[in-house]
C-alpha positions as CSV (number, residue, x, y, z in Angstrom):
1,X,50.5,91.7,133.0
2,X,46.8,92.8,132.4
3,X,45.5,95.1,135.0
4,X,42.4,93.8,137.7
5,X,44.1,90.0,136.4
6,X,45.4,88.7,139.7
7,X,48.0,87.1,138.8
8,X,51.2,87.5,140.5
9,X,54.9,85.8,139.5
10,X,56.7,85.0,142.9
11,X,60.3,83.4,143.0
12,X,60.1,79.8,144.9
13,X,62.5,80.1,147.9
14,X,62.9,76.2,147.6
15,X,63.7,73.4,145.2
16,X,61.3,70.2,145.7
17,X,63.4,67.6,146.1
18,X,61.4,65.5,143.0
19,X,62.4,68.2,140.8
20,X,66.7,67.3,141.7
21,X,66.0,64.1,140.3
22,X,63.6,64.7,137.5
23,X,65.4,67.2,135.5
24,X,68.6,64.6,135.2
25,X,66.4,61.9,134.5
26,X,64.4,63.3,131.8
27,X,67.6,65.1,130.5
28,X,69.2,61.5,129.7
29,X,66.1,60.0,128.6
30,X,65.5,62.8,126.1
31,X,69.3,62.3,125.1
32,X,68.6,58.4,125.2
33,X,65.5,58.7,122.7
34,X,67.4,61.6,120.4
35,X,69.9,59.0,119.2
36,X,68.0,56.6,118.6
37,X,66.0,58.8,116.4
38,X,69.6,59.8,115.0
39,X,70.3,55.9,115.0
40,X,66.8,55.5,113.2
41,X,67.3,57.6,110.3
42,X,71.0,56.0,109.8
43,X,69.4,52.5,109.2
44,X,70.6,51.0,112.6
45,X,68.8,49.3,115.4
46,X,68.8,51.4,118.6
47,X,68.7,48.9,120.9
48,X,70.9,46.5,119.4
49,X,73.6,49.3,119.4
50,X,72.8,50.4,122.4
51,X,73.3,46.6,124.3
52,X,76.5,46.5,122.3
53,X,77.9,49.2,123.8
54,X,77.0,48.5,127.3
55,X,78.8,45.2,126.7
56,X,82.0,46.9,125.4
57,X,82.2,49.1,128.2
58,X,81.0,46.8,131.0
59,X,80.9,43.2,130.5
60,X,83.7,42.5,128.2
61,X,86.8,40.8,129.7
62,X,88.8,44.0,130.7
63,X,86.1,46.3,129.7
64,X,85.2,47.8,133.4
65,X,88.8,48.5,134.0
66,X,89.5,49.7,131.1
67,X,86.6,52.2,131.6
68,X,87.3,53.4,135.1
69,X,91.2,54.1,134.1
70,X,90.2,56.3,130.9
71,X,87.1,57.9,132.4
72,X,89.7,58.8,135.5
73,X,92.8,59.8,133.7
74,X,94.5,62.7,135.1
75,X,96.8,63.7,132.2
């Protein structure tokens, strides 16, 4: 730090409650838009894949259950 500047660092005693929220958001959105880049450059269609696999892990006949019992396995 310079000297006469007037700048001083200080550690924030509290989180703002936006920020909780933000930094997951963004941190999924940034992983979101990374593979589609990846999905992109493999000659694929982001969306397209990405709808598909919502549907296979959601919608599909079975597909909810079948998520919930391997996301929740406990051996």
């Amino acid at each position: 730090m310079m000297a006469g500047s007037g700048m001083r660092i200080e550690r924030r005693l509290t989180t703002p409650r936006w920020l909780v929220v933000a930094v997951p958001v963004g941190s999924l959105a940034a992983a979101f838009i990374a593979r589609a880049v990846v999905l992109l450059v493999a000659g694929n269609d982001p969306l397209a894949t990405y709808a598909r696999l919502f549907d296979r892990g959601f919608l599909a006949p079975g597909a909810l259950s079948n998520t919930l019992i391997t996301a929740t396995r406990f051996f």
